[in-house]
C-alpha positions in Angstrom: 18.3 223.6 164.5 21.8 222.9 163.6 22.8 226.3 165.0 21.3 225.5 168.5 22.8 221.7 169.2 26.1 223.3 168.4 26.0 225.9 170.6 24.7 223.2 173.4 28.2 221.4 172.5 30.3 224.8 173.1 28.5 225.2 176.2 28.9 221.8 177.7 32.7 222.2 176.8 33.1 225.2 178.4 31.7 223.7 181.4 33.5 220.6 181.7 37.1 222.1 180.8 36.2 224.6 183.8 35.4 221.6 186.0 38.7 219.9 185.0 40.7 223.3 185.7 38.8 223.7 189.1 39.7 219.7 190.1 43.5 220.3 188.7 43.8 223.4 190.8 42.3 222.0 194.1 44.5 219.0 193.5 47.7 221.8 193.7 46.2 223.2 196.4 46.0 219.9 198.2 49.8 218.8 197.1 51.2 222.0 198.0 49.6 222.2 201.1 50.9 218.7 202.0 54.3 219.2 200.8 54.3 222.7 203.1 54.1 220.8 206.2 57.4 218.3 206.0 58.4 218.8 209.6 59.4 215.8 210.8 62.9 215.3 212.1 65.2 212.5 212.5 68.4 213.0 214.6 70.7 210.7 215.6 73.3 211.2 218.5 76.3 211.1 216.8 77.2 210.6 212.8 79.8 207.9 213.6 79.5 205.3 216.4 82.5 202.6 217.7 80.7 199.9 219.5 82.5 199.4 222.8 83.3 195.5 223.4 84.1 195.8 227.0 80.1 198.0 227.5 77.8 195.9 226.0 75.1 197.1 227.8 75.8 201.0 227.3 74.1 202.7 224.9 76.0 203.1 221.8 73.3 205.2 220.0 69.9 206.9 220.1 67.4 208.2 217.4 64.9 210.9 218.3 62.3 211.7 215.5 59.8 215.2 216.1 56.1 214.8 215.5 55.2 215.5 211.9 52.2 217.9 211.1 48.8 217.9 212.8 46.4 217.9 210.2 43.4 217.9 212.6 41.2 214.7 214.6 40.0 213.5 210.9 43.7 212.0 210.2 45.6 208.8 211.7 48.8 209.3 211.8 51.3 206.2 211.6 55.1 206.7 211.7 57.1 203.5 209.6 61.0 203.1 211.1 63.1 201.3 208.5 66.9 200.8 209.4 69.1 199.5 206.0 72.8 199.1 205.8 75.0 200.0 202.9 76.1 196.9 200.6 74.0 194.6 202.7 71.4 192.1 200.9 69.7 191.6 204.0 65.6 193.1 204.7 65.9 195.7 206.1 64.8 196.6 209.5 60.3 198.1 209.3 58.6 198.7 212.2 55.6 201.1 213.3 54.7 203.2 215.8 51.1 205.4 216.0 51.5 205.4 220.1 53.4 208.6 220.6 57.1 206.3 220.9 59.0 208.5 218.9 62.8 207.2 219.6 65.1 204.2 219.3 67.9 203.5 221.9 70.4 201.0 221.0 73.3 199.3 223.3 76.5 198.2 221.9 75.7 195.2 222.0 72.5 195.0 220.8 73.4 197.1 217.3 76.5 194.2 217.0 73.8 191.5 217.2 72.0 193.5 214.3 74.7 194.8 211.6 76.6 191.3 212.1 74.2 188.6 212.3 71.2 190.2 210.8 73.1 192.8 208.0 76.2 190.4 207.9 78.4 193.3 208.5 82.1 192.3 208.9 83.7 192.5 212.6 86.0 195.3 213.2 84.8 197.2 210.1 82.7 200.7 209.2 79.9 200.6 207.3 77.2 203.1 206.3 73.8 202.6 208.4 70.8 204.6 207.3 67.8 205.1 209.5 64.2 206.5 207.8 61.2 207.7 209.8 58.1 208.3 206.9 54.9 209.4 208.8 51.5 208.3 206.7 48.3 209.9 206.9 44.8 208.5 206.2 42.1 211.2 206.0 39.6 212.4 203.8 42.1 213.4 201.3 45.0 212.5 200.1 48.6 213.8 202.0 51.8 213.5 201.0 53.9 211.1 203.5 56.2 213.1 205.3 59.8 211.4 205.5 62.7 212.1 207.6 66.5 210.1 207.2 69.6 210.0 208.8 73.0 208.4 208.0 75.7 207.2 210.6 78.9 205.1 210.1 79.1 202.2 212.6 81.8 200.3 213.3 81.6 196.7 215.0 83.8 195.4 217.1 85.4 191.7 216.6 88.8 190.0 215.1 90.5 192.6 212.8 89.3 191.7 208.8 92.6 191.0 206.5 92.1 193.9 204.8 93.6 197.3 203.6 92.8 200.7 202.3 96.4 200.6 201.6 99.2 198.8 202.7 103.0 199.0 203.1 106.3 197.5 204.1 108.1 198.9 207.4 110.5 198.0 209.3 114.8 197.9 209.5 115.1 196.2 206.6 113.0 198.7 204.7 114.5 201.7 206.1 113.5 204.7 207.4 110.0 205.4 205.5 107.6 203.0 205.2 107.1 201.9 201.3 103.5 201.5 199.7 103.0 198.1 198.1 101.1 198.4 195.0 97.6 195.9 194.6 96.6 193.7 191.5 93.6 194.7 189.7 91.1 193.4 192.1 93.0 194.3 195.2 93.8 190.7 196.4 97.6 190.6 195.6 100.1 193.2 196.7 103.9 192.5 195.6 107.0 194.0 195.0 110.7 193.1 194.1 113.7 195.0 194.7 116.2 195.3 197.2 116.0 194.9 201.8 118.8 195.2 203.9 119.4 192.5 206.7 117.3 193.4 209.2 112.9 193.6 210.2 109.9 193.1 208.3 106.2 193.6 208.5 102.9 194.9 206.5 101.4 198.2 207.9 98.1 198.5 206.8 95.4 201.6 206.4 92.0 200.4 206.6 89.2 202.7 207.5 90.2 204.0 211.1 93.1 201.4 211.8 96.5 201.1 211.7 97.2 197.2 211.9 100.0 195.3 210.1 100.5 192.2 208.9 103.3 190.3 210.1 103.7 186.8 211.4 102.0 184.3 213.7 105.9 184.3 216.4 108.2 186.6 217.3 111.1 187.1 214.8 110.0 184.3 211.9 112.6 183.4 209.2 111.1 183.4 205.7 110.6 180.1 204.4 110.6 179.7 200.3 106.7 179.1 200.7 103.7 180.7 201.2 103.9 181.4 205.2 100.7 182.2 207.3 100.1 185.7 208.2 97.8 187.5 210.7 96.9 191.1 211.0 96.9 192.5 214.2 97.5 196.5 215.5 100.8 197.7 214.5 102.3 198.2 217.6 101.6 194.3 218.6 102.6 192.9 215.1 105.2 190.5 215.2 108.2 190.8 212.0 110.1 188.3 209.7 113.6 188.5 209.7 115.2 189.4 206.6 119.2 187.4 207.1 121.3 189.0 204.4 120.8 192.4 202.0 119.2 191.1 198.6 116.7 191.7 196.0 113.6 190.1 197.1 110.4 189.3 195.9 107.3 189.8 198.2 103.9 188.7 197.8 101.0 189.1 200.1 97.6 187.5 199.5 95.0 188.9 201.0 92.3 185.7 200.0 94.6 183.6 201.4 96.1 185.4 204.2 99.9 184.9 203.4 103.3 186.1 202.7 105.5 185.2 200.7 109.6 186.5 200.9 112.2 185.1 198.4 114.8 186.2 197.3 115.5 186.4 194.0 117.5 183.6 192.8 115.8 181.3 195.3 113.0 180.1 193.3 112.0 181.3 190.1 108.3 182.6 189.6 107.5 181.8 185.8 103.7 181.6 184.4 105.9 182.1 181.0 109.3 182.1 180.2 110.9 184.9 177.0 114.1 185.6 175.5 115.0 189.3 175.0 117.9 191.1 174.3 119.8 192.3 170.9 120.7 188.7 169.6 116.4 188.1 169.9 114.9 191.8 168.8 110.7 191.0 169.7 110.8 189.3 172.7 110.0 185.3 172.3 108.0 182.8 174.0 110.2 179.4 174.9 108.1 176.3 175.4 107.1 174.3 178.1 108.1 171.1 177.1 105.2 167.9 177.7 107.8 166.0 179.5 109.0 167.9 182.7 106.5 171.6 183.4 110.5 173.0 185.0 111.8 172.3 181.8 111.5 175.6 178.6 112.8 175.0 174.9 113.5 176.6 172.2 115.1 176.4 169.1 115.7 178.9 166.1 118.0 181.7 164.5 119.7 183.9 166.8 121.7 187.1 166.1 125.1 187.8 167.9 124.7 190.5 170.5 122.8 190.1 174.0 120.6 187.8 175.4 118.6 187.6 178.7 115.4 185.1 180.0 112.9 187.4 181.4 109.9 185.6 183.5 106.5 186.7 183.2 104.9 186.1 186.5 101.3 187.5 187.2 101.2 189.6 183.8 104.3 191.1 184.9 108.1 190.8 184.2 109.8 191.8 186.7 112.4 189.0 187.0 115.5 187.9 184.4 117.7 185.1 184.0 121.3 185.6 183.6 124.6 184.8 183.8 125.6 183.5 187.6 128.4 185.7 188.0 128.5 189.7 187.1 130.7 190.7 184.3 130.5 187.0 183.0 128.6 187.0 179.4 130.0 183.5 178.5 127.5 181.3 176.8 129.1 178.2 178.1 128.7 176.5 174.6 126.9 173.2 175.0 127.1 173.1 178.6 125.1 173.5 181.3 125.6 176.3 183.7 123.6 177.7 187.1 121.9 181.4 186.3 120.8 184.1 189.0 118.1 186.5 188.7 118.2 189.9 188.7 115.5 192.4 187.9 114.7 192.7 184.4 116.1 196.3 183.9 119.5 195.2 185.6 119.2 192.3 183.0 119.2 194.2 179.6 121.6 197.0 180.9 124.2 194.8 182.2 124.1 190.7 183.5 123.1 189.1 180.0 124.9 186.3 177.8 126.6 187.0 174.5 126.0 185.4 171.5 128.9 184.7 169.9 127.8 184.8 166.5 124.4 184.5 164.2 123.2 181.1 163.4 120.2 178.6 164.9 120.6 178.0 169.0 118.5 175.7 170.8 118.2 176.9 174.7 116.8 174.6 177.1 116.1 176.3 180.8 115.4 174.6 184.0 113.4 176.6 186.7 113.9 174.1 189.3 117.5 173.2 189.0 117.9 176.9 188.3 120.2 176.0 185.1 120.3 177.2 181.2 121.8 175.2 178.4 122.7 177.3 175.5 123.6 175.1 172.2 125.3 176.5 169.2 124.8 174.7 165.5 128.4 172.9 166.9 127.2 171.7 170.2 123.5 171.0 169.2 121.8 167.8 170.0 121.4 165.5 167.6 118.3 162.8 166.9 118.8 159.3 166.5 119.5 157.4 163.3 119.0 153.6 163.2 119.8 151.3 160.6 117.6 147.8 159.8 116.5 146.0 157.2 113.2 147.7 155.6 111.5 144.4 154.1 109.0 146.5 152.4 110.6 148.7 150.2 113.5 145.3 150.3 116.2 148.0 151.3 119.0 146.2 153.9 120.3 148.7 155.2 118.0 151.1 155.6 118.4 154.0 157.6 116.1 155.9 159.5 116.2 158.8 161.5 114.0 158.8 164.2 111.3 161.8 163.9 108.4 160.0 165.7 107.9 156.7 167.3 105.0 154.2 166.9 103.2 152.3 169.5 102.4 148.8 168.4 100.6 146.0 170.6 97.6 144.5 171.8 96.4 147.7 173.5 94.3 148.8 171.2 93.4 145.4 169.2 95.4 146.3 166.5 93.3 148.5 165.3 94.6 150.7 162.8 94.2 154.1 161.3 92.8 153.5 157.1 95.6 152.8 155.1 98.1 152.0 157.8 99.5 148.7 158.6 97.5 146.4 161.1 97.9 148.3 165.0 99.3 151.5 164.2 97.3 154.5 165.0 98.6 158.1 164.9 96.8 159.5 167.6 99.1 157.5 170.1 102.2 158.7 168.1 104.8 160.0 170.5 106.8 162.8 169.3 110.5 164.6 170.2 110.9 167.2 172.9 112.0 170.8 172.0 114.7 170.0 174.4 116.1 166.8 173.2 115.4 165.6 170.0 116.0 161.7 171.7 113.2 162.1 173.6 110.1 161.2 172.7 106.7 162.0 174.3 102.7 161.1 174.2 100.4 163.1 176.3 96.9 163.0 176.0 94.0 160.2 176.6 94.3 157.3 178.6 95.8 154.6 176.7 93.6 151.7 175.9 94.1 148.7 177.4 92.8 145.8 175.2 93.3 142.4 175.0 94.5 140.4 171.8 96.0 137.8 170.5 99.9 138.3 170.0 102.1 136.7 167.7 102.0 133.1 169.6 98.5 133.1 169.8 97.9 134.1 173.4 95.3 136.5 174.8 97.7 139.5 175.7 96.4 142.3 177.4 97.4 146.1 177.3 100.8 145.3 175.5 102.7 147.9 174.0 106.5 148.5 172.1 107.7 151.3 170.2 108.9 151.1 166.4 110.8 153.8 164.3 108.2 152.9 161.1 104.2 152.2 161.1 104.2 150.0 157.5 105.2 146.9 158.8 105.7 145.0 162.0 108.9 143.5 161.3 110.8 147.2 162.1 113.6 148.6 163.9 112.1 148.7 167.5 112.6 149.3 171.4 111.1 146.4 173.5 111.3 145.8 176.9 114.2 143.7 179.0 111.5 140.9 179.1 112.9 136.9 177.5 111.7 136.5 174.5 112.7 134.8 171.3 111.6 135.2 167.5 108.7 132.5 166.5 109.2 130.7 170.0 107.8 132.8 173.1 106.9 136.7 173.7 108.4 138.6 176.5 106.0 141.1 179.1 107.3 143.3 181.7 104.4 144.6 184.0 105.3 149.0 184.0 104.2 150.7 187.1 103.3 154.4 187.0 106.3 156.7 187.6 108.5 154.1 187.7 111.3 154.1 184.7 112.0 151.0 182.5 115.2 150.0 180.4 114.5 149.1 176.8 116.0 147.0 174.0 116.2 148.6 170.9 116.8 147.1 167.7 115.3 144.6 164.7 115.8 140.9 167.0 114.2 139.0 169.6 113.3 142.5 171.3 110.4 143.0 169.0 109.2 140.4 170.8 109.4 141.8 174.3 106.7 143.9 175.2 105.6 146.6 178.1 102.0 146.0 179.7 100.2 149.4 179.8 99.8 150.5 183.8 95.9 151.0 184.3 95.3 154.6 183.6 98.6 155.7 182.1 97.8 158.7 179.6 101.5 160.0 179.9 104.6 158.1 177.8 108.3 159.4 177.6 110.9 157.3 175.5 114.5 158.4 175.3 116.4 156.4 172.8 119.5 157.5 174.0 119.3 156.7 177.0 117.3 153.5 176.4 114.8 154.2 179.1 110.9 154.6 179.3 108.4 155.9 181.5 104.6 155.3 182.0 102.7 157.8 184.1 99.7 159.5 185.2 99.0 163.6 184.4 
């Protein structure tokens, strides 16, 4: 009995794996038939197409698709036309035909309309379009669809895009060759520095099948120190700057922002940062912005004696030096301050630098805008400040104190205090001495507050402010304002206004008395104690 059900299971194995085989093989069959009958052609009537402006009714191009395979009166056959464009984010283009229609015509102006307003295709550029025929069949079995493509560059017609392949500098004051500028990383800024004679300049630019150039909006411009307006146009209608005198220049074109700039190089300096280098630095060192003035760098610390030249980094690149003004010249003009030129930074460490003298701690203070360079030895150095007044607290008379920070005391902040300091003084409105000058003295940060208080006489003061030498007492060497004001009698108040600058009174008398109100959002504070001045800004 058990030999008989097992032979009914081999038999009904055999059976079914032969049904399976005979299904699988029918299903080949079937596939390979279908696939064996792709005959369907798409051709288009050219592989690259310039739409024609002036004929917008012409026909710019026509697709013509062949009849795919007959597979008898028990199939419908549907054709599907799809039109895409490369890089374009748009739907594409689906329509059907099953009427026997098998072609597409389309005018120049009728193809504009679609790759510019539909695939948001640029004016005046090429782009890849692809057009796909797929022809569907329903039946009593399943057939393959049988699909047919074609691929033609189009290129629209319009205002020229400010763009380039590649782009140069021609013209007189280039020379005889054009030169090729060289792009950033994301191909938005072209520059280049080095030398022009007197004479013509434009941009010539390579994109897809043009030859444009950039050049300016007249005839014959004359370079500003700005960023002028550009406008790309074919070469031979470009208009040129005019380059007045042989140089080294620094150009930059932007292509986002569709300008030039030409400068030459000790017009304007170009600094994101600001270095020393040479044989008196070895490593190359970063100078300071100082908080007071963004034009103004610092720095201060032990130089060698040997060479020394400023190199600018300007968009990750230095390509730019300060040095001396005149060539041969390596004077550092101890103490004083002197004009400096530019010159590429090559030229700058091979030849035009400044000579340290001898080893020993410099402090250099450059300003980009006034184009000047102060280099001080350990003889010429600036000094800070030293006060003398009677310290009641530690009962010292006189007591002398030279000034490292300064304190703001007043009603600003309702004497509030930081723990363990004195009634009003908080450190976080400390102001502090520039790299540059050691007598100046700088707060940058928060809006100040502008409370209101009782002061000393026992009036409601609001946002008052003066600066002392010491936070442990209020009876301290400090710098008031030019307000009256007279010790256990009356205070003093002189309203500030934003950017404008204020005398002070400095020492331990009736000045301590005289007090600043705080301009409504002033977050910026510069004292100079030599000078006796203040200022109260906005940045």
């Amino acid at each position: 009995m058990k030999t008989k059900n097992i032979n009914q299971v081999i038999v009904w194995l055999l059976v079914s794996s032969m049904s399976m085989f005979t299904v699988s093989c029918n299903e080949d069959i079937d596939n390979s038939y279908s696939r064996n009958q792709s005959v369907i052609e798409l051709q288009p009537s050219g592989e690259f197409v310039k739409l024609d402006e002036n004929n917008p009714d012409a026909t710019a191009l026509t697709l013509d698709w062949t009849t795919a395979h007959d597979y008898g009166d028990d199939y419908i056959t549907t054709y599907k036309y799809e039109m895409r464009v490369s890089g374009s984010t748009a739907d594409e283009i689906v329509e059907y035909e099953d009427d026997g229609h098998f072609s597409r015509i389309y005018t120049n102006k009728q193809l504009q309309e679609l790759l510019v307003n539909h695939f948001g295709q640029l004016t005046s550029t090429i782009r890849e379009v692809q057009f796909t025929v797929t022809a569907s069949f329903e039946g009593p079995r399943l057939v393959i669809p049988d699909i047919a493509t074609a691929k033609v560059n189009v290129k629209t017609y319009g205002p020229k895009q400010f763009s380039a392949d590649e782009l140069f500098m021609g013209g007189t004051a280039v020379g005889d060759e054009d030169v090729r500028l060289e792009a950033n990383n994301d191909g938005t800024i072209y520059s280049f520095t080095g030398k022009l004679n007197a004479g013509k300049i434009n941009f010539p630019v390579h994109f897809g099948d043009e030859e444009n150039a950039i050049g300016p909006e007249t005839v014959a411009a004359t370079p500003t120190l700005g960023e002028m307006p550009a406008v790309i146009s074919d070469r031979s209608d470009a208009n040129y700057w005019i380059i007045p005198e042989a140089d080294t220049y620094r150009i930059t074109i932007n292509m986002n922002n569709q300008t030039v700039k030409i400068v030459a190089a000790g017009a304007v300096v170009e600094a994101d940062q600001v270095f020393l280098a040479g044989s008196a630095v070895g490593e190359q060192v970063e100078m300071t912005q100082t908080l007071e003035n963004e034009n103004l760098y610092a720095w201060r610390g032990e130089l060698s004696s040997g060479s020394l030249y400023i190199p600018f980094t300007f968009e990750g690149e230095q390509k730019m030096s300060a040095v001396p003004m005149q060539d041969g010249n390596h004077d550092i003009n101890d103490g004083q301050s002197s004009s400096f030129t530019q010159v590429t930074t090559n030229t700058a460490g091979a030849s035009r630098y400044w000579t340290i003298p001898r080893s020993g701690v410099y402090r250099i203070v450059l300003n980009k805008e006034e184009k000047t360079v102060t280099i001080y030895s350990d003889k010429t150095d600036l000094q800070p400040k030293t006060v003398s007044w009677n310290n009641t607290t530690l009962g010292i008379n006189p007591y002398k104190t030279t000034i490292e920070k300064l304190y703001m005391y007043g009603t600003f902040n309702a004497f509030d205090h930081d723990p363990g300091a004195f009634t009003g003084y908080q450190d976080k409105f400390n102001l502090y001495p520039s790299l540059a000058d050691p007598c100046v003295f700088v707060y940058k940060g928060d809006a100040l507050p502008r409370s209101s208080q009782k002061d000393e006489r026992g009036n409601v003061v609001q946002a008052s402010v003066k600066f002392a030498v010491d936070n442990h007492n209020n009876n301290v060497y400090a710098f008031g304002s030019t307000a009256d004001a007279k010790r256990n009698d009356h205070n003093g108040y002189i309203t500030a206004k934003l950017g404008v600058e204020e005398k002070t009174v400095e020492g331990q008398s009736h000045n301590r008395y005289a007090y600043f109100i705080i301009p409504e959002g002033c977050n910026f504070v510069v004292v100079n104690v030599r000078n006796n001045t203040v200022l109260f800004d906005k940045k």
